[in-house]
C-alpha positions as CSV (number, residue, x, y, z in Angstrom):
1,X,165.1,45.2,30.4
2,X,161.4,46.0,31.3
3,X,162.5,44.2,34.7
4,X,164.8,46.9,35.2
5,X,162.8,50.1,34.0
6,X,160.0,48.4,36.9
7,X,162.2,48.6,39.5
8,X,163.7,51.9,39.0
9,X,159.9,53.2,39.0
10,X,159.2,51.8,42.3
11,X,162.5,53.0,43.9
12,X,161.3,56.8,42.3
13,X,157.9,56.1,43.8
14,X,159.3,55.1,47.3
15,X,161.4,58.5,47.5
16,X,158.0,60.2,46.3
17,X,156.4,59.1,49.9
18,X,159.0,58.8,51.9
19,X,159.0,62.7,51.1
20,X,155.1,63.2,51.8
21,X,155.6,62.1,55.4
22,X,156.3,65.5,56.7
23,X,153.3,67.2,57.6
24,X,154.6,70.7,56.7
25,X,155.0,71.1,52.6
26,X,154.1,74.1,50.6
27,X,153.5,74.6,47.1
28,X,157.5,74.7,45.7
29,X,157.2,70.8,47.3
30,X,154.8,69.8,44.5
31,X,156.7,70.9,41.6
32,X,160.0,69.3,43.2
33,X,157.3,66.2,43.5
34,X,155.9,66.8,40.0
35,X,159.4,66.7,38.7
36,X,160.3,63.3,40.8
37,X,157.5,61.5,39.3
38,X,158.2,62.3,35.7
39,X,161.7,61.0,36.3
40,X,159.8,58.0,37.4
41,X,158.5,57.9,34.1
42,X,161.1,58.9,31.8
43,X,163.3,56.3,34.0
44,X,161.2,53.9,33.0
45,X,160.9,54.4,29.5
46,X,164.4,52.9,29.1
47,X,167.2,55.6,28.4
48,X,169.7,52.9,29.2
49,X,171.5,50.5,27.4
50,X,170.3,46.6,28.1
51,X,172.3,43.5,26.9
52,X,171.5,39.7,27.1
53,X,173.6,36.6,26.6
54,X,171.3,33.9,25.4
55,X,172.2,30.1,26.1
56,X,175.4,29.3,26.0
57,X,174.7,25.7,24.8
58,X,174.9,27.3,21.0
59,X,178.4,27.6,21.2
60,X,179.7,29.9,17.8
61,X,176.9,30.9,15.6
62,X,178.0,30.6,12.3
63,X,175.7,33.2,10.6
64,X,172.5,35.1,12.5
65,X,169.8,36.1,9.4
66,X,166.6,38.2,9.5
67,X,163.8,36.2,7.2
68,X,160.2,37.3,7.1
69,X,160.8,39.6,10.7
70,X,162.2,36.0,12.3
71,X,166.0,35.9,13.7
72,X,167.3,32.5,12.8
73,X,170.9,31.2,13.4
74,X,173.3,28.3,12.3
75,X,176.4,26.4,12.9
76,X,177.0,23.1,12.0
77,X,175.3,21.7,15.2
78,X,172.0,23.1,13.7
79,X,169.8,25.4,12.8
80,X,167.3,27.5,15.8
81,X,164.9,30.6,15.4
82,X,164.5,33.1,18.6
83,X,161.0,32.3,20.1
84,X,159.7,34.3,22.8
85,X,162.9,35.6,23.7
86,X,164.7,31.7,23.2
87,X,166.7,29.7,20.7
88,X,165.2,26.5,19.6
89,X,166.7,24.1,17.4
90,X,164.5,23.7,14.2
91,X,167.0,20.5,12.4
92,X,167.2,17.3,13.9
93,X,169.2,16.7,16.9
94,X,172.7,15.6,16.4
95,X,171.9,16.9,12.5
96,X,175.3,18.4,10.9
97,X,174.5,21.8,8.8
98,X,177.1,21.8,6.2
99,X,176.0,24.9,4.6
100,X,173.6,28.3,3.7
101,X,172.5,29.3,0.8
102,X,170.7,32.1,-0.9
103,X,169.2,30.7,-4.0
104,X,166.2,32.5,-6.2
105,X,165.4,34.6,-3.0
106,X,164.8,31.7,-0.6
107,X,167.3,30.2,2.0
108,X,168.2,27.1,2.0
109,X,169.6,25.2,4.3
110,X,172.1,21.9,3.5
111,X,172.7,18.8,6.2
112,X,173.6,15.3,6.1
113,X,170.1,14.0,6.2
114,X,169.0,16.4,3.3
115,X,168.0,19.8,2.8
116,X,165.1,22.5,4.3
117,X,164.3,26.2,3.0
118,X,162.6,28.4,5.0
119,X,159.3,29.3,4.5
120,X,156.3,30.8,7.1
121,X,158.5,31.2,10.0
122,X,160.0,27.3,9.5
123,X,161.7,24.7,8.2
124,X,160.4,22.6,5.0
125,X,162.0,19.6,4.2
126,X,162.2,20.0,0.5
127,X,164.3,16.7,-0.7
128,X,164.5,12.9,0.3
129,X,165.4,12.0,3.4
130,X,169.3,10.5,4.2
131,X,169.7,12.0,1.1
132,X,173.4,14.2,1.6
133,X,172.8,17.4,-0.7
134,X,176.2,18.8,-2.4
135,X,174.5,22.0,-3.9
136,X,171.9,24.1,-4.5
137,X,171.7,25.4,-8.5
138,X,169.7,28.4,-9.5
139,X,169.0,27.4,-13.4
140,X,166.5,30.1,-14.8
141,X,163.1,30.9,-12.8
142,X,164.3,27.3,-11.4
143,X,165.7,25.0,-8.6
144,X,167.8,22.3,-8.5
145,X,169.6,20.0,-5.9
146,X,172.8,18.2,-6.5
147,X,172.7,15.1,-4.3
148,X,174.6,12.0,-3.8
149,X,171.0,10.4,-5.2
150,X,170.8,12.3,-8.4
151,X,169.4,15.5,-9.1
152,X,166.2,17.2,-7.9
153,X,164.4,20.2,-9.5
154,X,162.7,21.7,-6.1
155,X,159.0,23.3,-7.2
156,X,157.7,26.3,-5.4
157,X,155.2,24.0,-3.1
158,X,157.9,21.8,-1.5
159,X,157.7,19.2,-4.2
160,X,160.5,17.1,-5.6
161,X,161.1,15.4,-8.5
162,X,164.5,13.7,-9.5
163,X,165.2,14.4,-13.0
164,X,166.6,12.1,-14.6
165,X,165.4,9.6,-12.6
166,X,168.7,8.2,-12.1
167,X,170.1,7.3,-8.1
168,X,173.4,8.3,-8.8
169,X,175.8,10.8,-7.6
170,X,176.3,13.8,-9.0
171,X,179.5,15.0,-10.2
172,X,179.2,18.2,-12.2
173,X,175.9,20.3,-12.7
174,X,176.0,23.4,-14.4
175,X,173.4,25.5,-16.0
176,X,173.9,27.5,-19.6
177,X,171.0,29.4,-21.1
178,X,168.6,27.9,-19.0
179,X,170.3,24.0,-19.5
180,X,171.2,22.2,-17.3
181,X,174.1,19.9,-17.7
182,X,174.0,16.8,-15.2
183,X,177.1,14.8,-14.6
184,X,177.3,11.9,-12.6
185,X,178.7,8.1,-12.7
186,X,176.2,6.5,-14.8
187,X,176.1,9.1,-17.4
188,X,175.8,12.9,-18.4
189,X,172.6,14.9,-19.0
190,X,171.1,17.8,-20.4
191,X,167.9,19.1,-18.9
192,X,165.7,21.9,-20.4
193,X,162.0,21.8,-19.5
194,X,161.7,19.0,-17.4
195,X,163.1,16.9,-20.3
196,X,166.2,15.1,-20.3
197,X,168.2,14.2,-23.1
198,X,171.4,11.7,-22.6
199,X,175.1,13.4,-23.9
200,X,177.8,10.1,-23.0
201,X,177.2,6.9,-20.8
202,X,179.1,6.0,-18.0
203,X,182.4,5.2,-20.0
204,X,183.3,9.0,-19.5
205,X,182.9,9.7,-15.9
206,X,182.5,13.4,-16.4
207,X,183.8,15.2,-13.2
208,X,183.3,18.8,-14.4
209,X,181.8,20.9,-17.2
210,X,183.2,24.2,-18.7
211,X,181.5,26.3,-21.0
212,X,184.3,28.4,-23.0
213,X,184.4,29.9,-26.6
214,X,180.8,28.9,-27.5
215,X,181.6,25.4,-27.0
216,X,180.7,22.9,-24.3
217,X,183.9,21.2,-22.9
218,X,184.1,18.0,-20.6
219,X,186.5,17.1,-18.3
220,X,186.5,13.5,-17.2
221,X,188.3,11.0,-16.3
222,X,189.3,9.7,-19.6
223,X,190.2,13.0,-20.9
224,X,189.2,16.1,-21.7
225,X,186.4,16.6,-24.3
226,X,184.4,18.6,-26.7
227,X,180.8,18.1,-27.1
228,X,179.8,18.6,-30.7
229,X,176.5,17.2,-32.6
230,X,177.6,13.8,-32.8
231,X,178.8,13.7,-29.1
232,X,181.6,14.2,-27.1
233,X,184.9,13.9,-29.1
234,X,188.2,13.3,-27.3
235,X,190.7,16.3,-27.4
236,X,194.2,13.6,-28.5
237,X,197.4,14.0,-26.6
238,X,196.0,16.2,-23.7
239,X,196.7,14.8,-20.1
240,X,194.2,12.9,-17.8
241,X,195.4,15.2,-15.0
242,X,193.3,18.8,-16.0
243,X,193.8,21.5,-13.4
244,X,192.5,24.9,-14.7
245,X,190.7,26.3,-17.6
246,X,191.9,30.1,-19.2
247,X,190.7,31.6,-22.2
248,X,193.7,34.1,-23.8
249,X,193.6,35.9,-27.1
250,X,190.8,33.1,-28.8
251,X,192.4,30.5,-26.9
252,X,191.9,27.7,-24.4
253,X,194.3,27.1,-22.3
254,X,194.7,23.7,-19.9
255,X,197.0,23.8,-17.2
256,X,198.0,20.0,-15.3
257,X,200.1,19.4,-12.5
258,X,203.8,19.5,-14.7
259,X,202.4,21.1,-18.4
260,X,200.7,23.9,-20.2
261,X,198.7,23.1,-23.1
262,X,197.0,25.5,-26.2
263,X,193.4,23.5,-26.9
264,X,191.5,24.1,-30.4
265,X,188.5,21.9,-31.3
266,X,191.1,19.5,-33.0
267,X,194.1,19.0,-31.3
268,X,196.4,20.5,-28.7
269,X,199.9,21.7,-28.2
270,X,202.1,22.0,-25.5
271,X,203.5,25.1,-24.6
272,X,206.3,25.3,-23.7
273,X,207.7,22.0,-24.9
274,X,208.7,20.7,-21.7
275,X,207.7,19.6,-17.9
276,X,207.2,22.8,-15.4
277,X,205.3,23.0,-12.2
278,X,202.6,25.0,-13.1
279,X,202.3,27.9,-10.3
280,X,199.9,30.5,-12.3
281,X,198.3,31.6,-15.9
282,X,198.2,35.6,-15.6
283,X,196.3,36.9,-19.1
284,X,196.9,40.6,-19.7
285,X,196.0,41.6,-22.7
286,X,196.5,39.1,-25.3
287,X,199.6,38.4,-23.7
288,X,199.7,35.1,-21.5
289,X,202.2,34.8,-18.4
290,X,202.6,31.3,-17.6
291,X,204.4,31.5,-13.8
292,X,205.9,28.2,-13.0
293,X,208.6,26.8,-10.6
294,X,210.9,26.6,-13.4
295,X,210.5,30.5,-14.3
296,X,208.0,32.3,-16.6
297,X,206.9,31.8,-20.6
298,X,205.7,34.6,-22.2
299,X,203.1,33.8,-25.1
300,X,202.2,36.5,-28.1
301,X,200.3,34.4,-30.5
302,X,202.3,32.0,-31.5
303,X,205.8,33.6,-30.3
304,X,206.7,31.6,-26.7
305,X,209.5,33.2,-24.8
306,X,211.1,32.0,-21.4
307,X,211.6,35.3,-19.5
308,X,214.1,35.2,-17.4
309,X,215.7,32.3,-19.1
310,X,216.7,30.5,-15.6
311,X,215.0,28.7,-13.1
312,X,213.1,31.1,-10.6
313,X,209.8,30.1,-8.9
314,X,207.5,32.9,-10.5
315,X,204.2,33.2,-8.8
316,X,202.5,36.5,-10.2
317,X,202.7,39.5,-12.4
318,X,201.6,42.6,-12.9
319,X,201.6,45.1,-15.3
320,X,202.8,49.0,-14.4
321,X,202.9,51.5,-17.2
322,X,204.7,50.1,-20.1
323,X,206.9,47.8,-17.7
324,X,205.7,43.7,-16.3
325,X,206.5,42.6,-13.1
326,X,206.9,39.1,-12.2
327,X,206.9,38.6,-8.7
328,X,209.3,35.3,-7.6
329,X,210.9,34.4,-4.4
330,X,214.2,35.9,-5.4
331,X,212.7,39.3,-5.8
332,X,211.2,40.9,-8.9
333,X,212.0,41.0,-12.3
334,X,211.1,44.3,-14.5
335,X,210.5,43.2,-18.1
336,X,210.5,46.1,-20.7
337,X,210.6,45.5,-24.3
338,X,213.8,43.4,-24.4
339,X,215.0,44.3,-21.1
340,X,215.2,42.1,-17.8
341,X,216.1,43.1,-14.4
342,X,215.8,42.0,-10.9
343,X,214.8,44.1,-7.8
344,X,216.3,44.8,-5.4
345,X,219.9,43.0,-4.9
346,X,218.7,40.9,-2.2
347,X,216.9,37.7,-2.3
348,X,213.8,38.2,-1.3
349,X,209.9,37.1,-1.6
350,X,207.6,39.5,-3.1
351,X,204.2,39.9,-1.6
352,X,203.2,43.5,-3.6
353,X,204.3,45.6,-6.8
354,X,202.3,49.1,-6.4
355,X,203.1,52.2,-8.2
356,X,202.7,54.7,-5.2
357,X,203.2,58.5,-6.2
358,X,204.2,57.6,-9.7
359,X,206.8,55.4,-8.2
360,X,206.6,52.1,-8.3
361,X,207.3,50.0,-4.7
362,X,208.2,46.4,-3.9
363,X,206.8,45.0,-0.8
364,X,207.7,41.8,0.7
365,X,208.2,39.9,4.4
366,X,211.8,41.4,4.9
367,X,211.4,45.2,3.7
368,X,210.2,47.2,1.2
369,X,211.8,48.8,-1.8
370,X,211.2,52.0,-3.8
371,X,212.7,51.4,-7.1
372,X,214.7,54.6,-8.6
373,X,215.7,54.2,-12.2
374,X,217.7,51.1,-12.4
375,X,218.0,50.9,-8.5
376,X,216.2,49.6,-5.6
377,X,216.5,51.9,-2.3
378,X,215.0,50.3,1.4
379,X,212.7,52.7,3.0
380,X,212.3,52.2,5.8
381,X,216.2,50.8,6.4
382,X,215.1,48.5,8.3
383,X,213.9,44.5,8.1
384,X,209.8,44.8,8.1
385,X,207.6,42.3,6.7
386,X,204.9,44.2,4.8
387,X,201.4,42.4,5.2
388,X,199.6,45.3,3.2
389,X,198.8,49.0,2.3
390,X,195.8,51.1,2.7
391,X,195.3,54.1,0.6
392,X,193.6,56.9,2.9
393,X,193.1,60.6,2.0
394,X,195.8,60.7,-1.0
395,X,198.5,58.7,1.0
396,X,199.4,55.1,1.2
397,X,200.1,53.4,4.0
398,X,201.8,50.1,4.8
399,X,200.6,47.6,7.3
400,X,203.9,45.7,8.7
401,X,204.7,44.4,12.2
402,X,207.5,47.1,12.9
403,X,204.1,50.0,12.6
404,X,202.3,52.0,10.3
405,X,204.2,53.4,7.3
406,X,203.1,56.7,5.6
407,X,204.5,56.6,2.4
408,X,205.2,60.0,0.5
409,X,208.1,62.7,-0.1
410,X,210.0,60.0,-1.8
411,X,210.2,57.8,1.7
412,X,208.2,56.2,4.4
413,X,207.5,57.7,7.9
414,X,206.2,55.4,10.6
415,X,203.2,57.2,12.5
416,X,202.9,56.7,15.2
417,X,206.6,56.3,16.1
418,X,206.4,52.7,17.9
419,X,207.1,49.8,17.2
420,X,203.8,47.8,16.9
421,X,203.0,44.8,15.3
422,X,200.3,46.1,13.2
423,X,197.8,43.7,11.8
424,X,195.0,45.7,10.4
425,X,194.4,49.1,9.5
426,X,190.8,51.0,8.9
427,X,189.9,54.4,6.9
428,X,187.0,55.4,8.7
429,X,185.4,58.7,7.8
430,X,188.9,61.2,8.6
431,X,190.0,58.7,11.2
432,X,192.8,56.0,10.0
433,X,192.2,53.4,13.0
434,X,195.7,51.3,13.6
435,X,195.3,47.7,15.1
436,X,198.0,46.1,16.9
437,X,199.1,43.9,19.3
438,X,199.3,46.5,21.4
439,X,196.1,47.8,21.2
440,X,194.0,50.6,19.1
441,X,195.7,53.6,18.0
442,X,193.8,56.9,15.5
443,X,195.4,59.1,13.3
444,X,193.7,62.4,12.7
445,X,196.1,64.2,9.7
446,X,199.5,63.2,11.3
447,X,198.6,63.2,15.0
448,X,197.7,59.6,16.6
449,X,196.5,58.8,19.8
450,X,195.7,55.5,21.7
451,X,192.5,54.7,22.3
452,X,192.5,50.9,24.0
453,X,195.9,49.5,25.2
454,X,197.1,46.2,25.7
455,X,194.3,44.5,23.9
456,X,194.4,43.3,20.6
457,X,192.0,44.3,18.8
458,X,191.3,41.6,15.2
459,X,187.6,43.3,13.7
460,X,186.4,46.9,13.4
461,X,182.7,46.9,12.6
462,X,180.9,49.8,11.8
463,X,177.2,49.9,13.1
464,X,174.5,52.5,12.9
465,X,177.5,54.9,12.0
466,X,178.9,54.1,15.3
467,X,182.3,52.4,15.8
468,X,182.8,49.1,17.3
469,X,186.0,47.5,18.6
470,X,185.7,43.5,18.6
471,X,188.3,41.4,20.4
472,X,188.6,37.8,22.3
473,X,188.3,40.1,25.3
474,X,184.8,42.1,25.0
475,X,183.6,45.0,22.6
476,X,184.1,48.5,22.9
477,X,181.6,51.2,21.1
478,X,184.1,54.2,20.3
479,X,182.4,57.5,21.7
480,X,182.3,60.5,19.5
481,X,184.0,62.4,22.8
482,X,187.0,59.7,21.1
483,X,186.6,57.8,24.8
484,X,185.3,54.0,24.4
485,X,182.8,52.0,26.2
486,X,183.1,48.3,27.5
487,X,180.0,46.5,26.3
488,X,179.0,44.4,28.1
489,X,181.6,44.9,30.7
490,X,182.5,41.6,31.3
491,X,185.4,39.6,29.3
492,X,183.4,37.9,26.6
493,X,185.3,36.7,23.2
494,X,183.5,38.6,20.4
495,X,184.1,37.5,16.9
496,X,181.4,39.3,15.1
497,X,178.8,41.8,15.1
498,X,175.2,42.8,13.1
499,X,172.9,44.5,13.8
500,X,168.7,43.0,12.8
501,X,165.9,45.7,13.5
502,X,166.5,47.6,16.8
503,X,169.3,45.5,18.4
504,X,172.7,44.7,17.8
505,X,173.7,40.5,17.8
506,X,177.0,40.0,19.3
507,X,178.4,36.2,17.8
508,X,181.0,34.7,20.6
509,X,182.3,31.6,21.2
510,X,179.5,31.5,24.3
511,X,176.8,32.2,22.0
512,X,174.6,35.0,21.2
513,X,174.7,38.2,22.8
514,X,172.2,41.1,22.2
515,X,172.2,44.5,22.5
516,X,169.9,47.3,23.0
517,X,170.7,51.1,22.9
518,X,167.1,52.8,23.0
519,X,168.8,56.2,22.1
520,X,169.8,54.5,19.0
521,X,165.7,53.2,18.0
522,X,164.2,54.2,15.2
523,X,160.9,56.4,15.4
524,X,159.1,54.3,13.0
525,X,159.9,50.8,12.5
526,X,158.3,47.7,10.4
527,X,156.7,45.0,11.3
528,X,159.7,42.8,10.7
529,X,161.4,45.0,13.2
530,X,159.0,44.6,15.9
531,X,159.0,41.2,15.7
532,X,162.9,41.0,16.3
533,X,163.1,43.8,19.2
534,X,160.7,46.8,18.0
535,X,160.3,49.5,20.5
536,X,157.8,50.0,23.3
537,X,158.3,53.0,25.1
538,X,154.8,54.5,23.2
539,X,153.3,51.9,25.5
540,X,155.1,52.6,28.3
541,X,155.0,56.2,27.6
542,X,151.3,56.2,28.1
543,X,151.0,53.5,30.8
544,X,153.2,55.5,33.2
545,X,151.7,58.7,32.0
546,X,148.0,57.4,33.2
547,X,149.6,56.3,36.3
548,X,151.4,59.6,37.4
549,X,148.2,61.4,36.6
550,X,146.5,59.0,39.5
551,X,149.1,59.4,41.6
552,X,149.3,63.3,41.3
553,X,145.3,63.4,41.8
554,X,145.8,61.2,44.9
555,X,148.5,63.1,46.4
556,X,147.9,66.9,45.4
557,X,145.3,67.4,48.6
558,X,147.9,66.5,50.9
559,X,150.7,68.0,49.1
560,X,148.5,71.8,49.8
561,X,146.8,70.9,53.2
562,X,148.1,74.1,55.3
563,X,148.0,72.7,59.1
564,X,145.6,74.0,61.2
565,X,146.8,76.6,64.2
């Protein structure tokens, strides 16, 4: 940028004496002068917009951080940190990142050769080498690696210590009350202190560790298990094959791949008595919905009812004023007091049950449905595949690929009147912002307008209360004239957009892009911020400044010379 503020100076500065080559100039000439050279320096002060693409060779950044006032960035080809206006790669060459984490207010960073946190502007390898960490586990004030060669607490100089000191790897680590629970093959832990004392051998292979009820529960792959005084003790008749853990009404519940089962600290019942593809366990209330392939059981204490009683794949429910809805791929069914009924008469699969208006709506991929009484009426009459609503100013609206739906008035009305395929859709401030695949539409009360056409449009970011358009063809800042702005103007594909200190990081498949509106800086600004793209037009402010006032001092004599007769 400072490249660019230079050589519109000089151009200014050329004009200035290619004007003082006339021999004849009176005093209204050095004010017209005067006023050249401080566009000269307000020019170069940098009231225009400046953006640079960085090296390409990063491909797509995964995330882009501030730490400490340095910009750092990751994917899983590595890890880099912007020097001197440059990306360079901080991990190992050919290293794979797996992931980033945020853990007791450092960062950590996790790769197949081990794992780094960033401290004083670098990395710090802070395990074993060729050591693959699975997780990073905040227990207490503490830190603690779970690695395919045991577990590590991490002190705050970079230190390691493996704790137990068993090479094994681990499982299950969880932390309760400032415990941690180790699992791994040759055994289960529990560390408090720095001291570890043993729970079960390697006969249990624990592979995960639930705390529910006040108890301490072990799932492994002999069983499923309670941890009492003695040690772990075997709940009987449960199944190897333990999916998901629930806790309804004083309850534990155990869902497998084909069963449902009631656990106590003794034994375990099956409910309901029979083999069902378990889909989902909805609690409301003390009430448990157990949604399977084989229809939905209904559990009050120890009352188990199969509502409806057929076979229907029920895959959620919801619960609307004194009425349920279970949601199924034949429609949805209404269950009131003893009541069932299915809405509406077609077969259809139910994304959404909302109660719009005091009305209650089913959405799904082939229409949507406002139910009236004991009847379902289509609105719009017309096959739509509802992908969401978006409640904006008192109104929903529906997201479907046949437009936007303003629901109200008992009905739907499709605003604007096209037929777009709409994927997303944005309350911003009074403005309702419509993405399509044919481009960016706003609503303003019931008016809409295009904005962009023929682009689709997939992100809306909002930065420095300004609007931004992403898409795999460029960015677009939304004026507040309601115009747009190409930036950069060239086809780039943006995925994502945030803004650290005074610029704004474009993420693209091509790598970093960054972005610079000065109108946009702050007045005052941190050190942090300087050090990722503070402002210096107070340095340029005064540097010109000095150099106008030589150049006027030079330039004044001739400037009022009056030519001799």
């Amino acid at each position: 940028m400072c490249e660019i503020q230079w050589a519109r100076s000089c151009a200014w500065m050329c004009l200035v004496n290619n004007s003082l080559e006339s021999p004849f100039v009176n005093h209204s000439q050095v004010f017209r002068m005067l006023g050249v050279v401080l566009l000269a320096i307000f020019s170069s002060l940098g009231w225009s917009e400046d953006f640079k693409q960085f090296d390409r060779s990063l491909g797509r950044i995964d995330e882009i951080v501030e730490i400490d006032g340095d910009v750092w960035a990751w994917n899983a080809e590595g890890v880099w940190k912007l020097v001197e206006e440059s990306f360079q790669l901080f991990t190992e060459p050919d290293e794979v990142v797996y992931e980033w984490r945020n853990v007791n207010d450092r960062v950590w960073i996790l790769t197949e050769l081990g794992g780094y946190r960033i401290k004083d502007g670098s990395l710090e390898r802070s395990m074993p080498e060729n050591v693959e960490v699975l997780d990073i586990v905040a227990c207490g004030n503490q830190t603690w690696a779970k690695t395919d060669g045991g577990s590590f607490r991490i002190n705050d100089n970079g230190s390691y210590e493996r704790i137990p000191d068993i090479e094994a790897n681990v499982q299950a680590m969880e932390c309760q009350d400032e415990t941690l629970w180790v699992g791994t093959g040759l055994g289960t832990w529990r560390v408090r202190d720095g001291v570890s004392d043993p729970v079960c051998g390697p006969e249990l292979q624990v592979q995960s560790i639930h705390f529910e009820l006040g108890e301490t529960w072990l799932k492994t792959a002999t069983g499923f298990y309670l941890v009492e005084d003695l040690g772990p003790k075997r709940i009987p008749d449960l199944p190897l094959d333990v999916k998901s853990v629930e806790v309804v009404g004083g309850s534990l519940w155990i869902g497998t791949g084909d069963e449902v089962w009631r656990v106590d600290q003794k034994s375990a019942e099956r409910i309901p008595d029979c083999n069902v593809f378990l889909q989902k366990m909805i609690p409301i209330g003390d009430t448990l919905w157990i949604g399977t392939l084989q229809g939905a059981w209904r559990v009050r204490g120890d009352e188990v009812e199969r509502i409806p009683d057929q076979e229907v794949n029920i895959y959620n429910c919801k619960e609307i004023g004194d009425s349920t809805w279970l949601y199924s791929d034949q429609g949805a069914w209404r269950v009131r007091d003893d009541s069932v009924m299915r809405f509406p008469e077609e077969e259809v699969y139910i994304n959404y049950v909302e109660k719009i208006d005091g009305e209650v709506w089913l959405l799904s991929t082939e229409g949507a449905w406002r139910v009236d009484g004991d009847k379902a009426i289509r609105e719009p009459d017309m096959p739509i595949n509802v992908r969401g609503t978006v409640h904006f100013q008192g109104h929903t609206w529906m997201v479907t690929n046949r437009g936007s739906w303003k629901i109200g008035n008992g009905g739907a009305e499709r605003i604007p009147d096209r037929d777009l395929d709409v994927q997303e859709i944005y309350p911003i401030g009074d403005t309702l912002w419509i993405l399509s695949d044919q481009g960016v539409w706003t609503i303003h009360g019931d008016q809409a307008e295009p904005l962009i056409d023929s682009v689709f449009v997939h992100t809306i970011r909002i930065i420095d209360d300004q609007v931004w358009l992403l898409s795999l063809e460029g960015a677009w800042r939304a004026e507040s004239d309601r115009s747009v702005q190409r930036i950069p103007d060239t086809p780039i594909p943006v995925h994502d957009m945030k803004r650290i200190g005074d610029h704004t990081w474009f993420i693209t498949d091509e790598g970093l892009g960054r972005y610079y509106d000065p109108l946009k800086t702050t007045s005052q600004m941190s050190e942090s911020q300087k050090k990722v793209g503070g402002d210096n037009r107070l340095e340029l402010f005064l540097m010109f400044g000095f150099l106008a006032i030589l150049f006027l001092a030079w330039c004044y004599p001739k400037l009022t010379r009056r030519e001799e007769p």
